[in-house]
FIKOLZA-1660 file (N, C-alpha, C; in steps of 0.1 Angstrom, whole numbers, plus 5000, padded with zeros to 4 digits):
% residues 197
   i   px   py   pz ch aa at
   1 5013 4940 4787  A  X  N
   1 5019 4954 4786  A  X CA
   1 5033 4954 4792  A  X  C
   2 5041 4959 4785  A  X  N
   2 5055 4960 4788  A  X CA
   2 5062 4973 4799  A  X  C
   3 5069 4972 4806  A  X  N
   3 5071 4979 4815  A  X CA
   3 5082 4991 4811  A  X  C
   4 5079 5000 4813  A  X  N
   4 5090 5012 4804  A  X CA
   4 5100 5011 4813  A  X  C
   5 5113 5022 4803  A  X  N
   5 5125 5022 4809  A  X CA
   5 5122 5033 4825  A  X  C
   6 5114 5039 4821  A  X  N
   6 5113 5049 4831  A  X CA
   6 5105 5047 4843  A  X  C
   7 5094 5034 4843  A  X  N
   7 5091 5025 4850  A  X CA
   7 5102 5017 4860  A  X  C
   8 5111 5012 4850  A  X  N
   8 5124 4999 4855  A  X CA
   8 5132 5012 4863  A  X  C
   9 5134 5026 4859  A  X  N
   9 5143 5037 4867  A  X CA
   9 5132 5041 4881  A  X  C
  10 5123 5042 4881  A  X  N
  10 5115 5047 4894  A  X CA
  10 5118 5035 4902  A  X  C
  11 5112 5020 4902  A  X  N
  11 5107 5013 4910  A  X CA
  11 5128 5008 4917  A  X  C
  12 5139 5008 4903  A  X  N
  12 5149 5006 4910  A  X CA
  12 5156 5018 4918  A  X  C
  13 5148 5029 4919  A  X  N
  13 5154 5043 4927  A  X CA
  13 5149 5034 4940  A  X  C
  14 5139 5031 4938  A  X  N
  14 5128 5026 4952  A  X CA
  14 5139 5015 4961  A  X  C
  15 5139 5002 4954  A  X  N
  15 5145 4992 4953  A  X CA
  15 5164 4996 4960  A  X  C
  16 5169 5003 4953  A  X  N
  16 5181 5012 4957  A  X CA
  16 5184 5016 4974  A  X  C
  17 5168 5024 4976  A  X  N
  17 5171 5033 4987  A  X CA
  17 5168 5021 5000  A  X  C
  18 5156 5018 4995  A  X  N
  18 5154 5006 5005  A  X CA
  18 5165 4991 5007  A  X  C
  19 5177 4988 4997  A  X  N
  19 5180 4978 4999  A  X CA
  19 5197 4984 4991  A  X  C
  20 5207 4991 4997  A  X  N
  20 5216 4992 4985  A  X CA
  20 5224 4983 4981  A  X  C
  21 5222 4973 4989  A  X  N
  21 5230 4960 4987  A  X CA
  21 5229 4953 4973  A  X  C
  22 5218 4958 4971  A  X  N
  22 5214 4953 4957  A  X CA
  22 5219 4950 4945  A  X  C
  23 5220 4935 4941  A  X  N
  23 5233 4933 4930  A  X CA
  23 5225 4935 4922  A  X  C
  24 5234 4932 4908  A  X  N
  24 5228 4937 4894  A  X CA
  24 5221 4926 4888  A  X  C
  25 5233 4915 4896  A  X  N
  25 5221 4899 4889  A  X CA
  25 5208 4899 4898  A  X  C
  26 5208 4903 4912  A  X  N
  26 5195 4900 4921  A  X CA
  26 5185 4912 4913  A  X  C
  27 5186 4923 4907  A  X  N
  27 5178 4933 4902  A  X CA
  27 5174 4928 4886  A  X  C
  28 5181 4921 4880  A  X  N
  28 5183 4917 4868  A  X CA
  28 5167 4904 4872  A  X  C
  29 5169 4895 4882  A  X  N
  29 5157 4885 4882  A  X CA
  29 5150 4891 4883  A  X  C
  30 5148 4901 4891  A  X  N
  30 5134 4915 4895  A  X CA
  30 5128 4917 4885  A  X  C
  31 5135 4920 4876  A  X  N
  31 5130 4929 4862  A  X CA
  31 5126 4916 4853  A  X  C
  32 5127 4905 4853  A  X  N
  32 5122 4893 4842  A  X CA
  32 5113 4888 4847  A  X  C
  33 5109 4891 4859  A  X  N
  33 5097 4887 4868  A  X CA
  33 5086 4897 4877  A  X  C
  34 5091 4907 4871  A  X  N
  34 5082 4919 4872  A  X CA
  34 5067 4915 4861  A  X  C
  35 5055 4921 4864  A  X  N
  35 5048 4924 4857  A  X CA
  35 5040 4933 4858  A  X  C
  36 5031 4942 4850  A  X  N
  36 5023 4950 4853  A  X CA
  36 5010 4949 4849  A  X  C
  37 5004 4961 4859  A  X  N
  37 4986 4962 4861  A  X CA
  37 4984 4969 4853  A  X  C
  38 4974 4974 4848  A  X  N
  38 4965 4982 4850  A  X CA
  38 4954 4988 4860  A  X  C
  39 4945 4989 4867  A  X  N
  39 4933 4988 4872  A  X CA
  39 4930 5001 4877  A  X  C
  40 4913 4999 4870  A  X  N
  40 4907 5012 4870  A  X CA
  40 4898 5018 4883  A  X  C
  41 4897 5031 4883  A  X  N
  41 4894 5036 4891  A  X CA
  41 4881 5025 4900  A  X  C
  42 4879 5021 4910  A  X  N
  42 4869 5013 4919  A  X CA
  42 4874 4997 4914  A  X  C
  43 4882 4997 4910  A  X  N
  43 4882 4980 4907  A  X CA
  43 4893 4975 4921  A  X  C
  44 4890 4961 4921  A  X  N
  44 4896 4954 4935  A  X CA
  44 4909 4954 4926  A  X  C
  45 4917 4952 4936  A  X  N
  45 4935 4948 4934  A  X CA
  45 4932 4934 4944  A  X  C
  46 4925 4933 4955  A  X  N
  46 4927 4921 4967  A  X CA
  46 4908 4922 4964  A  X  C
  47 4907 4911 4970  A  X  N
  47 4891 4909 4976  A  X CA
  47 4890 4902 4987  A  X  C
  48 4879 4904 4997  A  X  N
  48 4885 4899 5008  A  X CA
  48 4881 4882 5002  A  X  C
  49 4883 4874 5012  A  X  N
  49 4881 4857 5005  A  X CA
  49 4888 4852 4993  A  X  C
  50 4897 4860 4990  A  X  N
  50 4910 4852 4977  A  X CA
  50 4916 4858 4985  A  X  C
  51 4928 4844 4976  A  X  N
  51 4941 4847 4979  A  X CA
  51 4952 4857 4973  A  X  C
  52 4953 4867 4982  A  X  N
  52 4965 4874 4976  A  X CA
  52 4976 4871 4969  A  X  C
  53 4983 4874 4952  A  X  N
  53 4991 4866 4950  A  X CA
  53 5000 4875 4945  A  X  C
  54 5001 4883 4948  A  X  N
  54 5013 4894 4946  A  X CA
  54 5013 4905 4957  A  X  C
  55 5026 4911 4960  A  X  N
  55 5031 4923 4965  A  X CA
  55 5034 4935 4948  A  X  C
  56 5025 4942 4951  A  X  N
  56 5027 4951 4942  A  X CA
  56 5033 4970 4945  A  X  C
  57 5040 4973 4937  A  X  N
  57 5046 4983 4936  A  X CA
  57 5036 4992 4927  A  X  C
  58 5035 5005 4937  A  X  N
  58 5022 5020 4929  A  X CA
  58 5031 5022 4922  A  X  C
  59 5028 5020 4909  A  X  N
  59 5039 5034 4899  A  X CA
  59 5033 5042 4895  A  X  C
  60 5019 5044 4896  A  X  N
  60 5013 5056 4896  A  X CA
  60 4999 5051 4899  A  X  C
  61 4992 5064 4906  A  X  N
  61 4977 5064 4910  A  X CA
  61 4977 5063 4924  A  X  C
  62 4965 5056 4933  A  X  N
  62 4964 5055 4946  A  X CA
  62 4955 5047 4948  A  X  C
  63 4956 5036 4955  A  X  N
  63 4946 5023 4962  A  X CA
  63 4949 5028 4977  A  X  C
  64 4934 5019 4983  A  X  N
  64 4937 5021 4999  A  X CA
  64 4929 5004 4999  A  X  C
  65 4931 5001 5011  A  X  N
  65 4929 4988 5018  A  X CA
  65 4915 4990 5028  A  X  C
  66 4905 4982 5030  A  X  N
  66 4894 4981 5037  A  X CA
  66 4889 4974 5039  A  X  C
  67 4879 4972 5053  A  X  N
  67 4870 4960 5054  A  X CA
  67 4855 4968 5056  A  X  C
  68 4845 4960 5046  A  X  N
  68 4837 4961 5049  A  X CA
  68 4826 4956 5067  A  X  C
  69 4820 4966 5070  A  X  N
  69 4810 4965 5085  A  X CA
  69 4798 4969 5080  A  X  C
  70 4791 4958 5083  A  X  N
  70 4772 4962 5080  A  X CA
  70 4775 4972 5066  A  X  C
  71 4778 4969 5054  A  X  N
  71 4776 4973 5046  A  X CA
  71 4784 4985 5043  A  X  C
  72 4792 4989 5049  A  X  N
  72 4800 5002 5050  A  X CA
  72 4813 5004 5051  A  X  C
  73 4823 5008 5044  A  X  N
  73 4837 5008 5044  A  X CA
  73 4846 5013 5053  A  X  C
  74 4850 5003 5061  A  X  N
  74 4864 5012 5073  A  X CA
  74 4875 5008 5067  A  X  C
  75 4882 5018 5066  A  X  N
  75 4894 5024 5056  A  X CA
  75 4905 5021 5066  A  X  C
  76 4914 5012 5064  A  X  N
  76 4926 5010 5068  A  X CA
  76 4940 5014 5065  A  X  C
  77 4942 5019 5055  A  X  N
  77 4948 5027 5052  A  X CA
  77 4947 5031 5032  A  X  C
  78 4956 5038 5031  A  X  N
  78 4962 5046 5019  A  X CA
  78 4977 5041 5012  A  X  C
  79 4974 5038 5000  A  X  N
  79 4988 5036 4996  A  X CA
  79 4989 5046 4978  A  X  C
  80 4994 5055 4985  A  X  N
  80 4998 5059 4971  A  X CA
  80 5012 5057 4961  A  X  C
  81 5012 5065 4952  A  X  N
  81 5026 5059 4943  A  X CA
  81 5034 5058 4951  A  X  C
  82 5046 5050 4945  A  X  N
  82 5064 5046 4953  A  X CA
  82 5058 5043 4967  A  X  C
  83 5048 5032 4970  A  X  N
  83 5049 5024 4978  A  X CA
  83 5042 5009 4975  A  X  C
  84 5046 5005 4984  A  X  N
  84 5040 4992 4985  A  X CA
  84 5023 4988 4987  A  X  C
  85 5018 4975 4982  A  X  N
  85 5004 4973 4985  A  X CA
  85 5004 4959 4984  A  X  C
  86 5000 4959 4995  A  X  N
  86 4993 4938 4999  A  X CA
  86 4988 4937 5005  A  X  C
  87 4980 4923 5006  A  X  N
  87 4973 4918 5020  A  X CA
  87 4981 4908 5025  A  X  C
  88 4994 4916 5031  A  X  N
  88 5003 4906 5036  A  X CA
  88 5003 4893 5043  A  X  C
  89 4998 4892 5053  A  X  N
  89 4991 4879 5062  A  X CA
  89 4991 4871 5046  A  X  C
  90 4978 4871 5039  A  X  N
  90 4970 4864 5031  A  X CA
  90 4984 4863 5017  A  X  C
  91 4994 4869 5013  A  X  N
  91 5000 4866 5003  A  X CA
  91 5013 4856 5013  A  X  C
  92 5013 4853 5021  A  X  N
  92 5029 4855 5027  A  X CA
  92 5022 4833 5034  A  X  C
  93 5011 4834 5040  A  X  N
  93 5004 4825 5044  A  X CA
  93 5000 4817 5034  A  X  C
  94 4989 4821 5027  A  X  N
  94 4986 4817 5009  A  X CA
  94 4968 4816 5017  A  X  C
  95 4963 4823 5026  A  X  N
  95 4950 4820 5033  A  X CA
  95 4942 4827 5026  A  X  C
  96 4928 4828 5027  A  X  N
  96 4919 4841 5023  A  X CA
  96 4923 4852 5024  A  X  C
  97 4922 4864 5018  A  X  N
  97 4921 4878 5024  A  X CA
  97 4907 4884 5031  A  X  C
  98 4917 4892 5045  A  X  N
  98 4909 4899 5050  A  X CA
  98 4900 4908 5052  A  X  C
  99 4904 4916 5040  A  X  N
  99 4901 4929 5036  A  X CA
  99 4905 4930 5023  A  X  C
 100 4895 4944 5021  A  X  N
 100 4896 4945 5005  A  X CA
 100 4908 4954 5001  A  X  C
 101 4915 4954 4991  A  X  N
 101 4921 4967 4983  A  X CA
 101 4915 4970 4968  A  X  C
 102 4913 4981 4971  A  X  N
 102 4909 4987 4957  A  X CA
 102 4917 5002 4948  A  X  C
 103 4911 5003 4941  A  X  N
 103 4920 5015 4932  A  X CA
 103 4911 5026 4939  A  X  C
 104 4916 5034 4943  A  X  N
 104 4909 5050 4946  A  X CA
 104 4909 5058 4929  A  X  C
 105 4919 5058 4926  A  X  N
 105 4919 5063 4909  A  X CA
 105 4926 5052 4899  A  X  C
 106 4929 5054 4885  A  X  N
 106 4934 5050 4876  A  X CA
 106 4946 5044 4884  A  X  C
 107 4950 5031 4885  A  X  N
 107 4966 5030 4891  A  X CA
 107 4971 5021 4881  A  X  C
 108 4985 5022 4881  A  X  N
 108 4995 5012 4876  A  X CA
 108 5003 5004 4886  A  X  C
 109 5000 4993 4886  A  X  N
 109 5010 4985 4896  A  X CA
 109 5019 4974 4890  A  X  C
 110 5033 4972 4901  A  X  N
 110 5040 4964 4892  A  X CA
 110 5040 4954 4899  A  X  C
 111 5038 4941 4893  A  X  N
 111 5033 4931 4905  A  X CA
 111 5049 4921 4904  A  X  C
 112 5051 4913 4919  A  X  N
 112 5061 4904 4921  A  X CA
 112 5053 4889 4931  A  X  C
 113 5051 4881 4918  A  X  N
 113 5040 4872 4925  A  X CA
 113 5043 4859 4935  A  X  C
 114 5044 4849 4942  A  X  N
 114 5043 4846 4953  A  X CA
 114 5053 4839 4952  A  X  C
 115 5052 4830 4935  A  X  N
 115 5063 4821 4935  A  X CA
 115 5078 4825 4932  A  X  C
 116 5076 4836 4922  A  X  N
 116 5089 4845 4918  A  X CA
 116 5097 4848 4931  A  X  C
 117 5088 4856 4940  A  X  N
 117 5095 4859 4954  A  X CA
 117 5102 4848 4960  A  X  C
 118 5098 4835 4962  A  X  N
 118 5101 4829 4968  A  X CA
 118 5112 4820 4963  A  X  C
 119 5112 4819 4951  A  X  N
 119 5123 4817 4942  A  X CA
 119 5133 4829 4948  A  X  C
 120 5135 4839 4943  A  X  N
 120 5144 4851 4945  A  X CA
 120 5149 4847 4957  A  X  C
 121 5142 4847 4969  A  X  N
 121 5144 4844 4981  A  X CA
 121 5154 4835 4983  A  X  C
 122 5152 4824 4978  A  X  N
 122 5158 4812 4972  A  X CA
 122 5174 4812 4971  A  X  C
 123 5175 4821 4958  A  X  N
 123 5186 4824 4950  A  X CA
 123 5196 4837 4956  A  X  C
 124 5187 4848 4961  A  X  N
 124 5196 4864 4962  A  X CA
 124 5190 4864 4980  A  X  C
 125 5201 4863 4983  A  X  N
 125 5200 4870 5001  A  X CA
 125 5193 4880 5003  A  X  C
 126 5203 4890 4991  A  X  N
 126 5192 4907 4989  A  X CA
 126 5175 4907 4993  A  X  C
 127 5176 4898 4982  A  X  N
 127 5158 4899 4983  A  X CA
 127 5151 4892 4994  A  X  C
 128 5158 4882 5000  A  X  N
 128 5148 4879 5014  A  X CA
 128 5153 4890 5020  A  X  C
 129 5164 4896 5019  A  X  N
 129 5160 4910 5032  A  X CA
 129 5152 4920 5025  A  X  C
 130 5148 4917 5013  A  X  N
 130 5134 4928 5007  A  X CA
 130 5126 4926 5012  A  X  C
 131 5124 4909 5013  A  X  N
 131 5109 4906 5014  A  X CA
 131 5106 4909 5034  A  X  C
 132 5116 4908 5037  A  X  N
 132 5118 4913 5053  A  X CA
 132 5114 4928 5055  A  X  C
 133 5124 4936 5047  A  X  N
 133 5118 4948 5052  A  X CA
 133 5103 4957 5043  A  X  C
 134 5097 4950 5034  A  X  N
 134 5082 4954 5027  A  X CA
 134 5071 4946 5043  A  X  C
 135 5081 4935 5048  A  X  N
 135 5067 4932 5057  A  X CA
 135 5070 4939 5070  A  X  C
 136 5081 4945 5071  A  X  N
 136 5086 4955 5084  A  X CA
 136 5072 4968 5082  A  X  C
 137 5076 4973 5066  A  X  N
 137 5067 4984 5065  A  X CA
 137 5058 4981 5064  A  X  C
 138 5050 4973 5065  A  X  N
 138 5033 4968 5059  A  X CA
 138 5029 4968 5078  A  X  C
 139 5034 4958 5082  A  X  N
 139 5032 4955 5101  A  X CA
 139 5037 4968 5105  A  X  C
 140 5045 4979 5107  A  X  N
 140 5045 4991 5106  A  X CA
 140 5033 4996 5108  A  X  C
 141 5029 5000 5091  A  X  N
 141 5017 5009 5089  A  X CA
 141 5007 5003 5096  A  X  C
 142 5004 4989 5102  A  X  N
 142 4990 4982 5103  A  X CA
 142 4993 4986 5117  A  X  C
 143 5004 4989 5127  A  X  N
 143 5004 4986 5138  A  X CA
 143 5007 5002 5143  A  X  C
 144 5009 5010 5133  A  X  N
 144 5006 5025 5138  A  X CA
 144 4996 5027 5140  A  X  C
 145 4985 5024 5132  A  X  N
 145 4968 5025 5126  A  X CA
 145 4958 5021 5143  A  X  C
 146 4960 5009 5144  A  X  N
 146 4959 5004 5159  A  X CA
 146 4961 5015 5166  A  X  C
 147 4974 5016 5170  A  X  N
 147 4979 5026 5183  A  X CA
 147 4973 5035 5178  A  X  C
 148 4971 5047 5168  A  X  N
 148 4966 5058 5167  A  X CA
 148 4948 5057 5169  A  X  C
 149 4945 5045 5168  A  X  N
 149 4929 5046 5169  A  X CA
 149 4924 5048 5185  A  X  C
 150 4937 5041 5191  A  X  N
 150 4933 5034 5207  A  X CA
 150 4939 5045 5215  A  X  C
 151 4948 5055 5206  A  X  N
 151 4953 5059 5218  A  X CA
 151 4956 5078 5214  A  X  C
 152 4952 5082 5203  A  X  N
 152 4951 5095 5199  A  X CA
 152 4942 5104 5200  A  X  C
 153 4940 5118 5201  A  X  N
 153 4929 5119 5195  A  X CA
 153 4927 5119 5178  A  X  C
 154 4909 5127 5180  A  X  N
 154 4909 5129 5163  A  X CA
 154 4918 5140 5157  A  X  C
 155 4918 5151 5164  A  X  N
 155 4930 5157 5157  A  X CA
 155 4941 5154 5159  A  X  C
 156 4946 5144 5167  A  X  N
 156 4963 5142 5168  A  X CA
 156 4961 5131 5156  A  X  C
 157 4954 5123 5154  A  X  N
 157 4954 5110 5143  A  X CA
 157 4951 5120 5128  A  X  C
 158 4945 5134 5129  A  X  N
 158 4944 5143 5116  A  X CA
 158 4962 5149 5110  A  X  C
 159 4963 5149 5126  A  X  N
 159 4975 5156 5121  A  X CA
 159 4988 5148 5121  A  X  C
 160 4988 5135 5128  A  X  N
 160 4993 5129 5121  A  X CA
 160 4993 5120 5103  A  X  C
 161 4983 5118 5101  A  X  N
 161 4980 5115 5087  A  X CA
 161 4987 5130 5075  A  X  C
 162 4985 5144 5081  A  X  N
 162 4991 5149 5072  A  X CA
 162 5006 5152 5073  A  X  C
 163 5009 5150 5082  A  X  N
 163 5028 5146 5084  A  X CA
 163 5036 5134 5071  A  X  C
 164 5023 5122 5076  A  X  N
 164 5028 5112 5072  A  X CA
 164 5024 5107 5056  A  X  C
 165 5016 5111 5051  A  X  N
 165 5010 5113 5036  A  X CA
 165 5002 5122 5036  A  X  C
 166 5013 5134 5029  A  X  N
 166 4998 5143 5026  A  X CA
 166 4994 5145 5013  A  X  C
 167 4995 5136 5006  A  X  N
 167 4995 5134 4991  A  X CA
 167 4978 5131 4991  A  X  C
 168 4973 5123 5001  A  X  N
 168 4960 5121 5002  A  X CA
 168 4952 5127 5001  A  X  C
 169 4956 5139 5009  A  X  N
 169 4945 5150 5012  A  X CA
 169 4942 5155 4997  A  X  C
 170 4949 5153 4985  A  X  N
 170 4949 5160 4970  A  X CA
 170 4941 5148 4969  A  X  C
 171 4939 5135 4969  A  X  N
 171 4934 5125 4962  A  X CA
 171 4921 5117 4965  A  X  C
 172 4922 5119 4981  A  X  N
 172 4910 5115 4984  A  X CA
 172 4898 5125 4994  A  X  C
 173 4885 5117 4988  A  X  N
 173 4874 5124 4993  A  X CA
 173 4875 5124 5007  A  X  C
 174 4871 5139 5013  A  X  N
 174 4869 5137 5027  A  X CA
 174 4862 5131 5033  A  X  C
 175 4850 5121 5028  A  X  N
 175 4844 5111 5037  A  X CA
 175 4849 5102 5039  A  X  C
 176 4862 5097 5029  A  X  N
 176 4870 5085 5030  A  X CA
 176 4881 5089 5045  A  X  C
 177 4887 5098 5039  A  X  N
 177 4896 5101 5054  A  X CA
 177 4888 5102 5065  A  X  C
 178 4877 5107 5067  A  X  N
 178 4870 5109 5078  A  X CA
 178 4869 5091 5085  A  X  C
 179 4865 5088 5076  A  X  N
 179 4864 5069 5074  A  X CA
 179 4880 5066 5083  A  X  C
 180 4888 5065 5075  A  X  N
 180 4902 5064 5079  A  X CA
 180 4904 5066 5093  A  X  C
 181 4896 5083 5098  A  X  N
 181 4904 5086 5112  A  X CA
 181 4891 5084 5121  A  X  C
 182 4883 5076 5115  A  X  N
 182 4871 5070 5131  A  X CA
 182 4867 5084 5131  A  X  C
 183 4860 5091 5123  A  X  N
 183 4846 5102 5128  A  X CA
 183 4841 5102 5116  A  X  C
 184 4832 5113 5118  A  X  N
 184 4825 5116 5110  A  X CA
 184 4830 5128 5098  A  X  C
 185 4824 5126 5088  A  X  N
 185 4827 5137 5075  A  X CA
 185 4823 5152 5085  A  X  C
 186 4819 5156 5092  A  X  N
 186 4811 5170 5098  A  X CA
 186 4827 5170 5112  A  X  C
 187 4825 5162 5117  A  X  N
 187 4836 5165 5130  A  X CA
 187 4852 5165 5121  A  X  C
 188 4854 5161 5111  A  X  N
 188 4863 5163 5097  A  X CA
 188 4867 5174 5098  A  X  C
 189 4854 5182 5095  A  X  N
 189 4851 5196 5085  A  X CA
 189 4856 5207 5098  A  X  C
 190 4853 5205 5114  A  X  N
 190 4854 5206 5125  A  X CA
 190 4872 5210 5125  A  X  C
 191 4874 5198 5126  A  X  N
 191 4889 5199 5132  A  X CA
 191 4898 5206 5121  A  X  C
 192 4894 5208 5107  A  X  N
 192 4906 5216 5097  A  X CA
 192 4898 5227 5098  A  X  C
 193 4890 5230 5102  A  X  N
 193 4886 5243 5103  A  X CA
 193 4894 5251 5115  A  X  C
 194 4896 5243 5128  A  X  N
 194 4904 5246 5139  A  X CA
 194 4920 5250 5135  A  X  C
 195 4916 5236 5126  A  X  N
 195 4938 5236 5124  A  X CA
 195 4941 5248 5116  A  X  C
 196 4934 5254 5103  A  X  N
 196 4935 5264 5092  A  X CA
 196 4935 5280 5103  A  X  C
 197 4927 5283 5112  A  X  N
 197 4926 5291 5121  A  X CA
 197 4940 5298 5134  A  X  C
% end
C-alpha cells in the first residue's frame, strides 16, 4: 500500500516540529524507506517474545502497549495518532519483547525499520538526533508511568492522564484506563463522579 500525499504532509508536520533541522535529502531517505500498516482492531503491532523491528508512526487509530499478569492485561500506556509506538529496549537492542502492543481500533502505521534507521543514522546527523529524541520520548512516557504509579494518587494519576491525552477518554473503554491507573473499573466510576461534581 502506498502512502498518500497527505500522509507524507502529516507525519513531515510531525518530523518538522520535532527535528527543524531537517534537510530535504535527510527527509527525502525517510520517505523511500517509509512503509505502511494496516492492522485491525485487537491485532498485535509487537508480541511479547519477538523482536521488535520497527518504530512506527500512528497516522491514524490508537494502540496501547501491555503485559500480560496471571492471564490479565496491565496497560502501560496509550499511544494514539501523531505519535510514536515501540518496544524500544527490544527494537534498539534486537532482544525479545517485553510486552505486547496491540491496536485498540482500526490503525494505520508508518513503519521505519531497524536497518533503514540505522543506515539514516549512518548517513544524516538529523536523524540520529531523531532517533535520540523518539527514545527521549518513549523513556519519558515509561518513566512518568513508574513515578505516577509509586508516588500519586488515583485521582492525581486520573487527572493527570486527562491533561496529558485526553483523546483516550473518547477511545478507550473504562476498564482499560481503570487497568492503566492501578484500580478498579467501580473506584474509576468513583473518582469522575467526584471530579464532574
Amino acid at each position: 500500500m502506498e502512502i498518500s500525499q497527505k500522509q507524507f504532509q502529516r507525519i513531515r508536520a510531525y518530523y518538522k516540529v520535532l527535528l527543524p533541522e531537517l534537510t530535504d535529502e535527510a527527509w527525502q531517505y525517510c520517505c523511500e524507506n517509509f512503509s505502511i500498516r494496516q492492522v485491525k482492531k485487537g491485532e498485535h503491532i509487537v508480541r511479547e517474545g519477538q523482536i521488535c523491528k520497527c518504530v512506527s508512526f500512528v497516522d491514524s487509530g490508537m494502540t496501547y502497549a501491555y503485559r500480560l499478569h496471571e492471564g490479565k492485561e496491565m496497560i502501560i500506556g496509550f499511544f494514539p495518532e501523531n505519535t510514536y509506538v515501540s518496544e524500544y529496549s527490544s527494537f534498539l537492542e534486537r532482544k525479545p519483547a517485553t510486552y505486547f502492543i496491540d491496536a485498540l481500533e482500526d490503525t494505520v502505521l508508518i513503519d521505519f525499520n531497524y536497518e533503514q534507521m540505522q543506515q539514516g543514522y549512518n548517513r544524516y546527523k538529523e536523524l540520529e538526533r531523531f532517533g535520540r529524541l523518539i527514545a527521549e520520548y518513549l523513556f519519558k512516557m515509561l518513566d512518568g508511568r513508574v513515578y505516577s504509579l509509586h508516588s500519586l494518587s488515583a485521582e492525581q494519576r486520573y487527572t493527570q492522564l486527562l491533561d496529558s491525552n485526553p483523546s483516550v477518554f473518547q477511545h478507550v473503554p473504562q476498564y482499560m484506563i481503570a487497568s492503566y491507573l492501578g484500580i478498579t473499573p467501580e473506584a474509576l466510576s468513583r473518582i469522575r463522579k467526584r471530579m464532574a461534581s
